[in-house]
C-alpha positions in Angstrom: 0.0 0.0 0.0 1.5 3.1 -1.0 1.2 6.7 0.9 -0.7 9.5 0.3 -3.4 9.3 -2.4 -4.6 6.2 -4.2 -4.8 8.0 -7.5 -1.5 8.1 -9.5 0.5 11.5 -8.8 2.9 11.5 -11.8 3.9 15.2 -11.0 2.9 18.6 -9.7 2.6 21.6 -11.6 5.6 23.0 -13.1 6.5 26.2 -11.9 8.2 28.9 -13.5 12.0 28.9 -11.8 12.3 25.5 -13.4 12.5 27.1 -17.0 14.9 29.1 -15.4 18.4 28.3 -16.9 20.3 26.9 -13.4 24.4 27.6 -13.2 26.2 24.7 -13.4 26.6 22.0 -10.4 29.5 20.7 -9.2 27.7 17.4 -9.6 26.8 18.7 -13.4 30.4 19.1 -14.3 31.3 15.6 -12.7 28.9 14.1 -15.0 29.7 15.6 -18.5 33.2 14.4 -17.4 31.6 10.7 -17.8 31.4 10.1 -14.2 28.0 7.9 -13.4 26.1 9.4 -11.5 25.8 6.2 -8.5 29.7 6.8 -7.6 29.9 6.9 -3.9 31.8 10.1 -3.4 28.3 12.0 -5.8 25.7 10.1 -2.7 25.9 12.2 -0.4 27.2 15.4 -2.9 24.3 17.5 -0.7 24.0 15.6 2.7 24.9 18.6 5.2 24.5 16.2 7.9 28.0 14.7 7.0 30.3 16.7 9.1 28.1 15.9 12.1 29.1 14.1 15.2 26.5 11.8 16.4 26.7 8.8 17.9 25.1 5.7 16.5 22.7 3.7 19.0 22.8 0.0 19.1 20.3 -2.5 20.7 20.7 -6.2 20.9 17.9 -8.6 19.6 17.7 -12.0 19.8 16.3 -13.6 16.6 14.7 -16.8 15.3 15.7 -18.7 11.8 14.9 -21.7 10.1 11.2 -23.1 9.8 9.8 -20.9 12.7 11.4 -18.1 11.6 9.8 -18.0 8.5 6.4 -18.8 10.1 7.3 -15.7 12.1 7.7 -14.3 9.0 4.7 -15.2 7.5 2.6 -14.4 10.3 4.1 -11.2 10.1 3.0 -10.6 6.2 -0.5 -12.2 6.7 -1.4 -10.1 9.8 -0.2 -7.4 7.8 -3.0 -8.2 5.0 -5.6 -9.4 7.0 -5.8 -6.7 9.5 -3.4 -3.7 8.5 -0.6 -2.6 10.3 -0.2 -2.7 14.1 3.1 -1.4 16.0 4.2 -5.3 16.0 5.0 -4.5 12.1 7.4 -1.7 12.4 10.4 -4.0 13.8 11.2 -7.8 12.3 10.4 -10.3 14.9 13.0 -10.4 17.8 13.0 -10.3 21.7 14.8 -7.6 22.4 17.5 -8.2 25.2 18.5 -4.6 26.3 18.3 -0.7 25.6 19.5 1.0 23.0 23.6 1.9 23.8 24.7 5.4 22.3 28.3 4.4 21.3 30.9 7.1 19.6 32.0 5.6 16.2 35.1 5.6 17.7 34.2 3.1 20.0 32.0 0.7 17.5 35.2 -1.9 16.9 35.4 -2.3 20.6 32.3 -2.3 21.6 31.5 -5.1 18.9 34.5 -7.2 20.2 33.7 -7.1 23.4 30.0 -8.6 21.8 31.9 -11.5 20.2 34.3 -11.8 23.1 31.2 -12.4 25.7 29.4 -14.4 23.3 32.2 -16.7 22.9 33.0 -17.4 26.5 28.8 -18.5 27.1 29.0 -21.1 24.2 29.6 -24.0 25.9 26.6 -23.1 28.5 24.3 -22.6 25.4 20.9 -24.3 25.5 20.3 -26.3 22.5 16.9 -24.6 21.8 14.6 -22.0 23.3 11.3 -22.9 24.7 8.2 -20.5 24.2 5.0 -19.9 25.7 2.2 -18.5 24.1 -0.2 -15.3 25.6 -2.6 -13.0 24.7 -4.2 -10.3 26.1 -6.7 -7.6 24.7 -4.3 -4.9 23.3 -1.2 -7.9 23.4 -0.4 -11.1 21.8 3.4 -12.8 21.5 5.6 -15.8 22.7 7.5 -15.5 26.4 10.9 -17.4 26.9 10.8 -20.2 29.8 12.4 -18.7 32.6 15.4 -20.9 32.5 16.6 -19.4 28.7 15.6 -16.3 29.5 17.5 -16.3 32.6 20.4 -17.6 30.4 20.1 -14.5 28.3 20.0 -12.3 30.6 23.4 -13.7 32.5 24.9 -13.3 29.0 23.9 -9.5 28.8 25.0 -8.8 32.1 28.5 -9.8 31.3 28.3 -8.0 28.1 27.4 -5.2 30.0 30.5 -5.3 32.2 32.2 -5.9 28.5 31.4 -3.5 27.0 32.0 -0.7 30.1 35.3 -2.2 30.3 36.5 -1.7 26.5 34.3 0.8 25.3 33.5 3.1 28.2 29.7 2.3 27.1 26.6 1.5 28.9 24.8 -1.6 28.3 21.1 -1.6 30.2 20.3 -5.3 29.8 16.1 -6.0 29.5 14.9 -6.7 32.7 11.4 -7.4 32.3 10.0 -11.1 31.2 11.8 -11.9 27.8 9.4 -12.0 24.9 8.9 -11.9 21.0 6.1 -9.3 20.1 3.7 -10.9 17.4 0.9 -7.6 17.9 0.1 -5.0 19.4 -1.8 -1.7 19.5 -4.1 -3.2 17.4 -7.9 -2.6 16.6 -9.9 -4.6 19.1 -12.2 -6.0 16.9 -8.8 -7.5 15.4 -7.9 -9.5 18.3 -9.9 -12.9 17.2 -8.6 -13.0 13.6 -4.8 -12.0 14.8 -5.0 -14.6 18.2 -6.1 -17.6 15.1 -3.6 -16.4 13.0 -1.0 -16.5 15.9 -1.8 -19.9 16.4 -0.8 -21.1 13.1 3.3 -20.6 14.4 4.1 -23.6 15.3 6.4 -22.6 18.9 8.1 -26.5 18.5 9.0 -25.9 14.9 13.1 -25.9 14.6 14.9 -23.0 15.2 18.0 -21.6 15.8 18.6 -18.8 17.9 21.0 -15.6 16.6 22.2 -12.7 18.9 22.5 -9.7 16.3 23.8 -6.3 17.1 22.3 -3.4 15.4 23.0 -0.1 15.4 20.9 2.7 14.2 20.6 6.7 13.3 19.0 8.4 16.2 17.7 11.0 13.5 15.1 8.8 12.1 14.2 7.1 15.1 10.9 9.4 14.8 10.3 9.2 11.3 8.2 7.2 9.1 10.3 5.1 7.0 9.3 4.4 3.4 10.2 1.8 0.6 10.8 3.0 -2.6 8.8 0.8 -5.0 9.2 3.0 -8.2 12.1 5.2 -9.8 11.5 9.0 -10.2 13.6 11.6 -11.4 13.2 15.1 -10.4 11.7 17.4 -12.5 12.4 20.8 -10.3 15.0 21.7 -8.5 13.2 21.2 -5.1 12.3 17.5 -5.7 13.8 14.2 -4.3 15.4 11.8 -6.7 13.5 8.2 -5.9 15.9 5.2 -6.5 13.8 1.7 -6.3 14.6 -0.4 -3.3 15.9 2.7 -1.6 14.5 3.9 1.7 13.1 7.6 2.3 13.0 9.1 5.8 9.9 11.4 6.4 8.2 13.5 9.3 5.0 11.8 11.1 3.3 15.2 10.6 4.0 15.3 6.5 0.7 13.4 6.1 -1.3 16.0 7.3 0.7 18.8 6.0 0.3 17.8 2.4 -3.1 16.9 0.6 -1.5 16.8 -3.4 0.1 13.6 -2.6 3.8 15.0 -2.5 5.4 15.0 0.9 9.0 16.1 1.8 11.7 13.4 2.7 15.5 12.5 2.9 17.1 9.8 1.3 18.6 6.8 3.0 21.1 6.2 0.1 22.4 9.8 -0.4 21.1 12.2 2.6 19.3 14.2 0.1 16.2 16.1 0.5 13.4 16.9 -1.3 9.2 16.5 -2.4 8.5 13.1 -3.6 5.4 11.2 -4.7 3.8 9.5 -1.7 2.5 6.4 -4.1 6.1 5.8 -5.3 6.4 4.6 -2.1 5.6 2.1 0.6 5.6 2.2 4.6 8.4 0.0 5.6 9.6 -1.8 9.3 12.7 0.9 10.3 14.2 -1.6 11.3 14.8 -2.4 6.9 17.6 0.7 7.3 18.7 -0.9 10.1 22.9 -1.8 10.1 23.9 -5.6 11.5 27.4 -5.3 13.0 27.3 -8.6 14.4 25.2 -12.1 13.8 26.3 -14.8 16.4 24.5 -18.2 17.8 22.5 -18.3 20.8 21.5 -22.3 20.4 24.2 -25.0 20.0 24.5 -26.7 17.1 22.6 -30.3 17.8 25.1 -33.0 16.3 24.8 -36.2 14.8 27.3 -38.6 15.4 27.9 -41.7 12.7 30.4 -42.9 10.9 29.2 -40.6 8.0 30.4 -37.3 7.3 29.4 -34.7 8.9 28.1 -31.1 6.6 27.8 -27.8 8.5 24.8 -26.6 7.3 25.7 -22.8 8.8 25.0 -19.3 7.0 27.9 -16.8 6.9 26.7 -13.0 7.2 27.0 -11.0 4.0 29.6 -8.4 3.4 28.7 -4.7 3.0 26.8 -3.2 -0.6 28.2 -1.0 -3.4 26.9 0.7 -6.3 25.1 -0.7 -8.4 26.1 -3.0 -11.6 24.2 -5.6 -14.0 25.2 -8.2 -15.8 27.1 -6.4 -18.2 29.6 -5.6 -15.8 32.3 -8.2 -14.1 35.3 -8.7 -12.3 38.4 -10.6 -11.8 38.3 -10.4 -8.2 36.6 -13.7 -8.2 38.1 -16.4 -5.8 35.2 -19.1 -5.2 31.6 -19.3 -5.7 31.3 -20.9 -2.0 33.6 -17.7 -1.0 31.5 -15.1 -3.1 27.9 -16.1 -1.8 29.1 -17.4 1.8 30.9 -14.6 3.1 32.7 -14.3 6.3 31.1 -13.4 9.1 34.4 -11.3 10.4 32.7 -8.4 7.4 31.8 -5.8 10.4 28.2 -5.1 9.0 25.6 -5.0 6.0 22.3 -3.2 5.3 19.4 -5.7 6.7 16.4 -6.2 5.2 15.4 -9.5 6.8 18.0 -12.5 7.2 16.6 -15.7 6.8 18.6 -19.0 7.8 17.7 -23.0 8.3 18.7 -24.8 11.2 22.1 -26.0 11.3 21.8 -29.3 12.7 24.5 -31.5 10.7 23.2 -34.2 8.6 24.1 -37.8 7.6 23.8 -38.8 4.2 23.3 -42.4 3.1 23.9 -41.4 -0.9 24.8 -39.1 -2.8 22.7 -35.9 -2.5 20.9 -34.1 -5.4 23.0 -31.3 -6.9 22.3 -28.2 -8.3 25.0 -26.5 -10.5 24.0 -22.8 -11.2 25.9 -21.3 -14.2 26.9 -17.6 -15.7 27.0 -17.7 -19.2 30.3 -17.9 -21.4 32.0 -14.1 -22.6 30.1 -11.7 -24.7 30.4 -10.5 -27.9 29.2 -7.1 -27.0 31.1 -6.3 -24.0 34.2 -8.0 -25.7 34.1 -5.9 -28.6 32.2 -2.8 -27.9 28.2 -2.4 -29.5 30.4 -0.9 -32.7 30.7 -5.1 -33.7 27.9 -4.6 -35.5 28.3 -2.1 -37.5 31.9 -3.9 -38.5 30.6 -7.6 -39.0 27.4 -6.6 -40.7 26.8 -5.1 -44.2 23.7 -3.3 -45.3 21.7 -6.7 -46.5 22.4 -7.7 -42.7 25.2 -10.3 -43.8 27.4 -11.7 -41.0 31.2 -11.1 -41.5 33.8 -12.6 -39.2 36.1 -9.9 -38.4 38.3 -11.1 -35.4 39.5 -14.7 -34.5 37.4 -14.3 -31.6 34.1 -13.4 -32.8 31.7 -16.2 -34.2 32.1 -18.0 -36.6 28.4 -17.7 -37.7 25.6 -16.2 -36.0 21.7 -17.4 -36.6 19.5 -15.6 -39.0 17.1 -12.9 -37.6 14.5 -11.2 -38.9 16.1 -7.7 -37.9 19.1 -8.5 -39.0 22.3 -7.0 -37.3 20.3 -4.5 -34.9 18.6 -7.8 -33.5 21.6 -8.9 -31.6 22.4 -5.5 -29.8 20.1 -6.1 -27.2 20.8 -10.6 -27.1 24.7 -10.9 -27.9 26.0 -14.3 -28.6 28.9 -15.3 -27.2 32.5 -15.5 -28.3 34.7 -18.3 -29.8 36.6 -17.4 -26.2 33.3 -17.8 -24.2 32.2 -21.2 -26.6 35.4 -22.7 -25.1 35.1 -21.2 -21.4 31.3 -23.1 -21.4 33.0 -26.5 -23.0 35.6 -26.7 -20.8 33.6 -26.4 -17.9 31.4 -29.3 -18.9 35.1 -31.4 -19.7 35.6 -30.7 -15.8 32.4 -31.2 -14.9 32.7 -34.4 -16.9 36.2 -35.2 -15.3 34.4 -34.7 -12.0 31.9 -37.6 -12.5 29.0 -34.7 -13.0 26.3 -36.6 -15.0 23.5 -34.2 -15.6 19.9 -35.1 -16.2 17.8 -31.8 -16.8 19.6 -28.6 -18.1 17.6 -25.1 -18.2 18.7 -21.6 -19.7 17.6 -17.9 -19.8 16.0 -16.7 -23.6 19.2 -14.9 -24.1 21.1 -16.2 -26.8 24.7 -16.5 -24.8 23.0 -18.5 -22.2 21.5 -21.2 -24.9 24.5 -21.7 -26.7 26.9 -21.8 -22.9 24.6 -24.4 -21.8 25.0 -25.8 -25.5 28.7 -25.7 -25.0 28.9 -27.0 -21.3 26.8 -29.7 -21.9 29.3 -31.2 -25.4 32.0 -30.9 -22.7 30.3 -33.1 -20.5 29.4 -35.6 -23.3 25.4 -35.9 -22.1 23.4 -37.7 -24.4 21.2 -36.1 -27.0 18.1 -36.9 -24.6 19.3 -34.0 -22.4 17.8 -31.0 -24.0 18.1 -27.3 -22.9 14.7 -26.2 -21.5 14.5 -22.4 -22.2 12.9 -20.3 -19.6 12.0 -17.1 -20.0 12.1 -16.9 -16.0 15.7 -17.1 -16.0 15.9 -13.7 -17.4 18.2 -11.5 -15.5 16.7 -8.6 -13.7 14.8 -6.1 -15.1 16.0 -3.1 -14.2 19.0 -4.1 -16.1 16.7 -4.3 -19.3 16.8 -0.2 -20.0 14.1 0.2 -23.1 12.0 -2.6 -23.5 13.1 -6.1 -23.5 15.2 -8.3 -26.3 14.2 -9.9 -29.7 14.8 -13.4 -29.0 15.2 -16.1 -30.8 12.2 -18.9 -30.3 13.5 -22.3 -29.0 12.6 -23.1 -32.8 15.2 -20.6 -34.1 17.5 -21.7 -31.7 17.3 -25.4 -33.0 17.7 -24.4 -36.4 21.1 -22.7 -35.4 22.4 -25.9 -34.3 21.2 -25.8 -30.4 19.7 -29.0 -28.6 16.9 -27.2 -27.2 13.8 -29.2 -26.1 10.8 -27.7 -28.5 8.0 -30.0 -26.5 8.9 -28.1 -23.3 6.4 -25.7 -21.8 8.0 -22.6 -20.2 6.9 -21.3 -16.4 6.9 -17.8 -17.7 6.2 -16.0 -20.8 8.1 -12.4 -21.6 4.1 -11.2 -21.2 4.4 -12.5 -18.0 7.3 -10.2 -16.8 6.6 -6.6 -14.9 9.0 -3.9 -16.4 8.9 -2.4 -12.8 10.1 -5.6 -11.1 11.9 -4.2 -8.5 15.0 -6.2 -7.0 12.4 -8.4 -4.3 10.2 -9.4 -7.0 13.3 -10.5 -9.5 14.3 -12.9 -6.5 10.7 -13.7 -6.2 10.4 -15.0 -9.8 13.6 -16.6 -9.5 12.4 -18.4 -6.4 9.5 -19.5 -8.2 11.2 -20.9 -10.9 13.4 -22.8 -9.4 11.1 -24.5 -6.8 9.1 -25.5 -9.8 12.0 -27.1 -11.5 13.0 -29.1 -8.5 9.8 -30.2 -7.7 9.2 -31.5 -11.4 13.0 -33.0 -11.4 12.1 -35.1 -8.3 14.6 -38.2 -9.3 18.0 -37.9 -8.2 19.2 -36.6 -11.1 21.5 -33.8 -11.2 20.3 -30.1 -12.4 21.9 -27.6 -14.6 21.1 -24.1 -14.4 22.4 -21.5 -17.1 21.6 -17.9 -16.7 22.9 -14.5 -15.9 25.7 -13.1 -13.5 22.6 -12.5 -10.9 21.1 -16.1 -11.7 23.7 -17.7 -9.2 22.4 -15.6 -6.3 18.5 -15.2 -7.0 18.4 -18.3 -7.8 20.3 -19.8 -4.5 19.3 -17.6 -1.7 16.3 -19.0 -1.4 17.0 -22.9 -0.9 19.4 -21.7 1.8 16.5 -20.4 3.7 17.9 -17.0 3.1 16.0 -14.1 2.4 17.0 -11.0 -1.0 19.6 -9.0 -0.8 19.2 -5.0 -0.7 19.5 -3.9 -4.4 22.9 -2.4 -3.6 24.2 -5.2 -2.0 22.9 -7.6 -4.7 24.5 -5.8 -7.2 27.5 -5.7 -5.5 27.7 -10.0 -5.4 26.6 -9.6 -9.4 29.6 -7.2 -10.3 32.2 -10.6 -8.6 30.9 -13.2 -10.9 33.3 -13.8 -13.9 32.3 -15.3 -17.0 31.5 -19.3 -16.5 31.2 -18.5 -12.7 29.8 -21.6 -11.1 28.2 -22.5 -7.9 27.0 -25.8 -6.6 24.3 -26.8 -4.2 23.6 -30.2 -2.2 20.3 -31.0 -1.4 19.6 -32.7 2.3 16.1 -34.1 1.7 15.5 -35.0 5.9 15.7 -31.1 6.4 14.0 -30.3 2.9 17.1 -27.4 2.7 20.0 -27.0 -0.1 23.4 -26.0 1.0 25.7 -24.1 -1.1 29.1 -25.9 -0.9 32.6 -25.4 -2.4 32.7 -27.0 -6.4 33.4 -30.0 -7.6 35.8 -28.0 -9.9 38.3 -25.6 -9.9 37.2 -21.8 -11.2 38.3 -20.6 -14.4 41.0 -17.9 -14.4 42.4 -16.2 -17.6 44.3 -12.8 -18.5 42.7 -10.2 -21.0 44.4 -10.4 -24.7 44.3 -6.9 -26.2 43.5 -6.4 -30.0 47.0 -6.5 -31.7 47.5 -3.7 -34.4 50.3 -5.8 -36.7 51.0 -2.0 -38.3 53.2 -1.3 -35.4 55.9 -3.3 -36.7 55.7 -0.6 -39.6 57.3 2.3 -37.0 
């Protein structure tokens, strides 16, 4: 539901200063430099609030995942629908252990080591779960700890207490009142039946394990409502905000009754900015969404299971911090492991929250070999290899195909718009043919034999999962199932999306695609304004589909974008989306051929990301060679 009025405010009147020629920004000049316009140092170009001093405040919560956190979860989003918003949904679901500690930046390292020092020494004292209680009231309805974890709890924040005094010169006020997690309040009475039924669909016995986290927040917004940005707008006056999608806007409690034209005045989370912004661009959102995680440690030991079988640790690392934004066209050579880039260590001091999500990490014994799930970026692009200028070079004006570089093609399917057809669905090079094949070799090496293979529409991904699956030698009977689902995300997809080819086309060019198969979702299925939740929404979809269908043991090949590995992944792990800018970040680390691998453990219906079978693929640039410099 978005603020303000339910009729669509595209803008307000224009007045006349805005035809008024403006002198040159600083911001202006860095742009017509070629500077893009995300750069960090341009976020915050008029945040004013920069050069002040004020302390961060920080609260401990202790927090559920695994099956009852997501009924938590979901209780959360269907009391939400059914009844509206009650103060219950302006937090995630948490007991809440102490007060909120003002602590100098200065003093944030040692105050979080003195966190992770305490927490350390109570681990072997740990409970192995945390029992609950149901109650409700008439204005009140949550889950109280037993008196024996809570008492644990509360020993533990004592001593972090005494912690952090010690090594932070910081006061810690532990909770003293009866431990709880909130599920409602300050509700409509005539809401209390529906919301006490609801309640009792959260299964308190369901598995769980227990997290201490460490956030610390602004105290500026601490009185402000906080709002999602659902759509993009840019400013059309000099006095309006610039609305980034998946950003967050700060905004006065009073703003509401202010403004009746359905444009209210806010602040950007991502840049500090300020400005009037369209109240149905926009979405109320739990504050604790802006929220920064500085620390993400157990509360519950790990149960253990002790056979001669191997033991697998099915733990979550804590993501690393977000940067600008990139898309699939971008990619670095940064890249050390797939297990390394989408597990990463927890010693990363914090990231942007919007909810984590995690299974329970009870290790498993395996009698057989687990289903796997190999995820796949496609092979190297002609585009980004050679600049959009390839086709004017390789095409003449009947739309002809000429190979002008060893690494281009060596033929490219016929389309119906010729050359201008591919600018938007690049194939891949001879380079990125031989990336895909000798990824399948290994894979092959490897004892990989796989049994249902799946690709985006674009043409590089059909012809890496072409290429991948020669290497591995599959039989004929093995067909590429193209999905239009495994598109990347849209807001990478400026102007409309690609031509592509029909899985028809694609045969004819020499691809084993399956023509019987039935795809999930249709291109006039897809929402041009999928913001970055609903892209790891669709993705979610897809794959459950596909797992469910491929129910044998066989093993499953993925082939998709840069962002397919993570949107298509989080979710199995019992993990929730990324924040745009941190998802974007992950996307810019995945190289060309960048593959992850995931091990189903059917007793615990979960899939855990583990290291590959095979190495990654490393290889240096090779820079066009002019032979005329042997002329000089």
């Amino acid at each position: 539901m978005s603020v303000g009025s339910s009729s669509e405010v595209h803008r307000r009147t224009m007045r006349k200063t805005s035809m008024i020629r403006q002198s040159i920004t600083p911001m202006d000049l860095l742009m017509s430099m070629g500077f893009p316009k995300h750069r960090v140092l341009l976020n915050h170009l008029d945040d004013l609030t920069l050069d002040e001093s004020i302390p961060r405040e920080y609260i401990v919560y202790a927090c559920a995942v695994g099956p009852l956190g997501e009924q938590l979860d979901e209780f959360w989003n269907k009391s939400l629908s059914l009844c509206g918003r009650n103060g219950a949904h302006s937090l995630l679901p948490h007991v809440t252990l102490c007060s909120f500690i003002t602590c100098p930046d200065s003093k944030c390292t040692a105050l979080t080591d003195a966190f992770q020092e305490v927490i350390d020494r109570w681990q072997t004292k740990a409970p192995e779960v945390l029992t609950l209680d149901f109650y409700s009231s008439t204005n009140f309805i949550g889950l109280f700890l037993e008196d024996e974890h809570a008492e644990y709890l509360r020993k533990v924040m004592a001593d972090f207490s005494v912690e952090a005094a010690s090594r932070a010169g910081v006061k810690v006020e532990p909770h003293k009142k009866q431990l709880h997690l909130t599920l409602a309040y300050q509700f409509n009475p005539t809401h209390q039946e529906p919301l006490v039924n609801l309640s009792k669909e959260v299964g308190i016995q369901s598995a769980a394990r227990w997290e201490f986290r460490l956030y610390s927040r602004d105290p500026r917004a601490a009185s402000t409502e906080v709002l999602r940005v659902l759509y993009g707008h840019t400013p059309r006056v000099p006095d309006e905000l610039e609305l980034i999608p998946d950003d967050f806007v700060y905004m006065s409690a009073t703003e509401l009754d202010k403004n009746s034209d359905g444009w209210f005045k806010g602040t950007s989370h991502k840049t500090g900015c300020e400005g009037m912004f369209p109240g149905n661009y926009t979405e109320k959102a739990p504050e604790s969404d802006t929220w920064t995680i500085h620390r993400v440690l157990p509360i519950t030991r790990p149960r253990t299971a002790s056979n001669d079988a191997k033991k697998v640790s099915l733990d979550r690392k804590v993501p690393s911090p977000p940067i600008p934004i990139g898309s699939d066209l971008e990619h670095s050579g940064n890249y050390k492991s797939a297990e390394g880039l989408l597990q990463n260590p927890q010693e990363h001091g914090y990231e942007n929250l919007l909810k984590l999500k995690k299974m329970n990490d009870a290790p498993v014994t395996t009698k057989k070999q687990p289903r796997r799930l190999f995820i796949i970026r496609h092979g190297e692009r002609v585009d980004v290899t050679f600049g959009e200028q390839w086709l004017i070079h390789c095409f003449d004006q009947q739309g002809k195909y000429q190979r002008k570089n060893l690494n281009m093609p060596k033929r490219v399917p016929q389309r119906p718009g010729g050359g201008q057809d591919f600018k938007k669905d690049s194939p891949i090079t001879e380079i990125g043919v031989y990336q895909a094949r000798m990824t399948g070799e290994a894979l092959k090496a490897a004892g990989i034999k796989i049994s249902y293979c799946y690709a985006s529409p674009s043409l590089r991904c059909s012809q890496t999962a072409h290429a991948v699956l020669q290497g591995l030698e599959a039989p004929d009977a093995v067909k590429i199932c193209v999905d239009t689902a495994l598109f990347e995300w849209l807001a990478w997809c400026k102007g409309g999306l690609p031509k592509w080819l029909s899985p028809a086309e694609l045969a004819t060019f020499g691809l084993n695609i399956d023509l019987s198969y039935k795809e999930k979702l249709t291109p006039s299925d897809l929402n041009q304004k999928e913001n970055c939740q609903a892209y790891y929404k669709r993705s979610e979809n897809f794959v459950r589909e596909v797992l469910k269908e491929c129910s044998d043991d066989g093993d499953i090949l993925l082939v998709g974008h840069a962002s397919t590995l993570d949107s298509s992944s989080r979710c199995l792990q019992g993990l929730s989306a990324r924040p745009a800018m941190e998802f974007s970040r992950i996307v810019q680390k995945v190289p060309y051929c960048g593959i992850i691998m995931l091990e189903e453990y059917a007793e615990f219906s979960i899939w855990d990301l583990v290291a590959p079978i095979i190495p990654t693929l490393t290889h240096a640039p090779n820079g066009r060679f002019d032979w005329r410099i042997m002329q000089s």
